[in-house]
N, C-alpha and C positions, 0 to 999 in steps of 0.2 A: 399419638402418631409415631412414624419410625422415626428413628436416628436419623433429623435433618441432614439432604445431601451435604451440605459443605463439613458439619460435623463429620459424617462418615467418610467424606475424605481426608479428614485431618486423620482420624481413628485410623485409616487403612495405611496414610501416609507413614505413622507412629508405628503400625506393628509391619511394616514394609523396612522399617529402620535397624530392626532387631537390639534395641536399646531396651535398655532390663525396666520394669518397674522400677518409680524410686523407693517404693519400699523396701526393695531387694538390697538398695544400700546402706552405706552409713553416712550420715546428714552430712558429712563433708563432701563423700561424692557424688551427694543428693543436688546440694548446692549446686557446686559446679556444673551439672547437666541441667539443671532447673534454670536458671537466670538467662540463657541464651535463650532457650526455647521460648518463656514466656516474651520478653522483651521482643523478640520477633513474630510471633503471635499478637502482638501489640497493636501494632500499625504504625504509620509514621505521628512521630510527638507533633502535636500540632501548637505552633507559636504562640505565646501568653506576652503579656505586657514587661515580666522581671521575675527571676525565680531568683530568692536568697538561700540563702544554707546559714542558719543560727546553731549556736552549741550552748545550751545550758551545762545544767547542774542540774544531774537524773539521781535517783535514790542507788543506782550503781554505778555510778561516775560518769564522765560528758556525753551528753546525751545530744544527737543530731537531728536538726530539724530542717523542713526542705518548704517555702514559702513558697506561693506562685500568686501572681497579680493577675486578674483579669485584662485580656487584648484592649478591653473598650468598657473600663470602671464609667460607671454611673458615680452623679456628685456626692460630695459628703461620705462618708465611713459604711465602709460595705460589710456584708454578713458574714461570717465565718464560719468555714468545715475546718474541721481535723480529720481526716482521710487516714485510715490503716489499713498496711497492706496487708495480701494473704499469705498464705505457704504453709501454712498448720499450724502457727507459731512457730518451725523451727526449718523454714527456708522463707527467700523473700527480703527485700531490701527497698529502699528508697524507689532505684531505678525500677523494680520492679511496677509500682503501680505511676511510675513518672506519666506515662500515656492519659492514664485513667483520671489523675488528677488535672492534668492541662486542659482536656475536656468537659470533665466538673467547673473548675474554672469558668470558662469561657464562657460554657453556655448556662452556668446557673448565677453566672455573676459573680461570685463573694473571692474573696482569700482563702488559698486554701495550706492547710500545713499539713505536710505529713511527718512523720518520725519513727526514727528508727531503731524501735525499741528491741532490746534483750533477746536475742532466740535461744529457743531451748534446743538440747537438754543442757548446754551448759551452764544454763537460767532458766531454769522451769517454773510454773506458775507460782505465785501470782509475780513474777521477777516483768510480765510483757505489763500486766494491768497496771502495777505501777509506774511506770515506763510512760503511756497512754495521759494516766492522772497528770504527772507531772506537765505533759504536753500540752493538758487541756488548760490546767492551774495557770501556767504561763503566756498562753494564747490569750485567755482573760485578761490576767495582769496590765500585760504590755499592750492589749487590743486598743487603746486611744493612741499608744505611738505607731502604732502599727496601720494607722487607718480601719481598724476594725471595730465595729458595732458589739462591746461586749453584750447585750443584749438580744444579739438573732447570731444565735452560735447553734451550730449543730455537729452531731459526728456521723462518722459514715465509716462502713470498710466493706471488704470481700472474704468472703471464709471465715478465716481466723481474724481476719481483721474486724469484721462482721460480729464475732465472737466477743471481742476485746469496744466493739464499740456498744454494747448491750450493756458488758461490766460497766462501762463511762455512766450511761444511763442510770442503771442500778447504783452506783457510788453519787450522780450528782443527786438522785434524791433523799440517800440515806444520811446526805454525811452533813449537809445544814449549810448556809455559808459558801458551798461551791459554787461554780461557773452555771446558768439557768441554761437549759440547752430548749431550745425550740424545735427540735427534730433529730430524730435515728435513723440512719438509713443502713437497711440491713440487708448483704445479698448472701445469700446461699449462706445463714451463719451456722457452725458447730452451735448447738443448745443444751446438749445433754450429749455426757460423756456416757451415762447408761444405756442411749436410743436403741431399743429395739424394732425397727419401724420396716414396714414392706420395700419402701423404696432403701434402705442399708439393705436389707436380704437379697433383693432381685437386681441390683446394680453391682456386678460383679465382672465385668468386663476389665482382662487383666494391661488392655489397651486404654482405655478412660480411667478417670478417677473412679475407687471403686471403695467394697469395705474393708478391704484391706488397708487400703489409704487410709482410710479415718482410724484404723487401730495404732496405724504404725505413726501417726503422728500424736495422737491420743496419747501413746507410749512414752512419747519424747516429751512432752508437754508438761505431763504429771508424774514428780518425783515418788508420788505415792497415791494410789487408785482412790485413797479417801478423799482427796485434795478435790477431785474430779465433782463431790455434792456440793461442793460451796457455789454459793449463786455466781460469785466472779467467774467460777469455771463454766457454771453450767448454767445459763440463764433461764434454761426451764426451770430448773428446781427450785425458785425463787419460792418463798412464802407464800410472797403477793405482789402483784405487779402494776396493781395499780396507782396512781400519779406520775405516770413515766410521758416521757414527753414521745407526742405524735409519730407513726413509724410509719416506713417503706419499708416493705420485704419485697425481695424476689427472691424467686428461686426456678428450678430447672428441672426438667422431665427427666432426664435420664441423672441426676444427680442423687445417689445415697444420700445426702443430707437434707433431702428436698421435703422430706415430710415433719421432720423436727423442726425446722424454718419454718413449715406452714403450720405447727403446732405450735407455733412461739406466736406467729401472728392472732391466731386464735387465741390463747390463752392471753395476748395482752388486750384483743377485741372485746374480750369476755371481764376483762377487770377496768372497760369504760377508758380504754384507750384509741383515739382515730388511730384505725391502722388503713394499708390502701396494702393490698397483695396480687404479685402479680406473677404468673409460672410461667415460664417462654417452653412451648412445647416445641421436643423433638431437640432441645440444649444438653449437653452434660455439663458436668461441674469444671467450670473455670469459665463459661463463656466469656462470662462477663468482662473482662480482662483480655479476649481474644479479637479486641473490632478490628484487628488488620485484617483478618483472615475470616471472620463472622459477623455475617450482617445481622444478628439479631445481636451481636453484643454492641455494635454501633448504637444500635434501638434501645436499647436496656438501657448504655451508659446516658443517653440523649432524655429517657423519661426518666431515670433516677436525678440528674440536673434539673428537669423541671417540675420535677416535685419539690428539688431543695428551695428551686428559687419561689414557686410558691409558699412554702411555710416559712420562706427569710425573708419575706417584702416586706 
């Protein structure tokens, strides 16, 4: 279908603004234009039970983590996400997906932590996936003081976050002894730094996310293009994918990464993993993250909570 009206008023809004690409910048003045936009793109945060802020000990020094409590916790110790955000790995912060998780919260029930791992380039891969581990290791740990059920843990993100929640995946089954994760939930994720796919060619729009976008963050991510075949980078390239825990994918019509997402969901469907996929036509990449402004990212965030909370009961 076309580019849903309220998308293409956001798109006409954007190049009505004359504001550059952010690829045209350098990640600091990327930042800065980035974190306004999306947070009001957002909608209003909607009220949770208690949100903490915890500082560990990250493998590159203190590391922030952002709690939130369900409005209306059910008895006994609830189910856990680890939520990460997007920005390509090298934009994007806490407050950026604050919306997103307050509404996971609520309507999927559990605890949710985000954290605020390493952005490149001045920490390029794998500096976010360990970043991630470290969050999930502790989430575990502390989950009986925490009220959380170490045993119905899942992760979830958007993008890169999405990206960085696959590696989680991929690490809690290789590594023996980690955190059991019950569920992935994956929207719009990078999967492969090599994708050559129709939807990267024909989504070229210098107003939406486009493939210029995925290079220029690609760019910043990976200190060296070799780095990009490791399975943490690039969770297609994975050997083999099967015993991965249960997944959501979404993904988006006008989104250049929309067919690597759907090729991730396939190839985990393919190696005896439930997967549920779902494409929001007529979206480009970021909806998800845009329910102020996007009634289908309202919809997305609303069935990606009730898929969590089905595979966390």
């Amino acid at each position: 279908m076309p580019l849903h009206p309220q998308a293409q008023e956001l798109r006409e809004r954007r190049s009505r603004s004359g504001a550059p690409p952010l690829y045209t910048l350098t990640p600091a003045e990327a930042r800065a234009a980035d974190l306004a936009d999306i947070q009001a793109a957002a909608g209003t945060p909607e009220p949770v039970a208690a949100v903490e802020e915890h500082t560990i000990e990250g493998p590159g020094g203190p590391l922030t983590l952002r709690l939130y409590r369900p409005q209306e916790p059910a008895a006994g110790p609830l189910p856990g996400l680890l939520y990460l955000f997007g920005g390509g790995w090298t934009l994007g912060s806490l407050d950026t997906s604050d919306a997103i998780c307050r509404r996971l919260t609520n309507t999927a029930g559990c605890v949710t932590v985000s954290v605020g791992y390493r952005l490149a380039p001045e920490h390029p891969f794998p500096a976010a996936v360990q970043d991630c581990r470290a969050a999930l290791h502790w989430l575990a740990r502390y989950a009986p003081d925490l009220g959380v059920d170490p045993l119905r843990l899942a992760v979830g993100g958007d993008s890169a976050g999405g990206n960085l929640a696959a590696a989680l995946a991929l690490l809690g089954r290789d590594e023996g002894g980690g955190p059991a994760l019950r569920h992935q939930l994956l929207v719009y994720p990078n999967t492969d730094h090599r994708a050559d796919t129709p939807s990267l060619r024909e989504n070229d729009d210098p107003a939406l996310f486009n493939r210029r976008s995925v290079r220029w963050y690609w760019s910043h991510y990976l200190a060296d293009a070799a780095d990009g075949d490791h399975p943490l980078a690039s969770p297609l390239r994975a050997p083999q994918l099967a015993g991965l825990p249960p997944a959501t994918v979404i993904t988006a019509e006008y989104d250049p990464l929309r067919d690597e997402g759907e090729q991730y969901a396939e190839a985990l469907r393919s190696a005896g993993v439930p997967v549920e996929l779902r494409r929001y036509p007529g979206m480009p990449h970021g909806f998800f993250a845009m329910a102020g402004v996007l009634d289908a990212g309202r919809e997305a965030q609303r069935y990606a909570a009730e898929r969590l909370r089905e595979a966390l009961r």
